[in-house]
C-alpha positions, 0 to 999 in steps of 0.5 A: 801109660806113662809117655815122656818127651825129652828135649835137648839144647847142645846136649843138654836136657832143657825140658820133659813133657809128661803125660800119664793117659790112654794109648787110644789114638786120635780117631779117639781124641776129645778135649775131655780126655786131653783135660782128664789127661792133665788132672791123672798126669798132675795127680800122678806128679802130686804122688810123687810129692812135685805139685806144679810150681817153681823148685831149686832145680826146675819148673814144673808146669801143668795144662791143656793147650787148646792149639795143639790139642794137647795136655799134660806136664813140662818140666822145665830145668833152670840152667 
């Protein structure tokens, strides 16, 4: 499963989170699952040929956040 979250800024699209994971819910959450989440999600934007790092046009970052307890992708897009 793929899920994506759009953000917008004054009707612009400012950033995309990504995460490529389970369906489960979070009577199912583990810290592992979220990292295993990351490492599919990157492998998937790897595929794609977009490993994390600075492009023309965006930002791609990739990890866990312990705070929220959640992980995955942003893409960021320059302005």
């Amino acid at each position: 499963m793929l899920a994506a979250g759009l953000c917008f800024y004054q009707g612009d699209l400012v950033t995309v989170t990504l995460r490529v994971g389970d369906a489960g819910g979070w009577d199912r959450w583990t810290e592992a699952e979220e990292r295993e989440c990351v490492r599919r999600t990157g492998k998937w934007l790897r595929g794609l040929g977009y490993k994390p790092g600075n492009y023309r046009w965006c930002e791609i970052r990739l990890g866990y956040d312990a705070r929220s307890g959640s992980g995955g992708a942003v893409v960021r897009f320059h302005q």
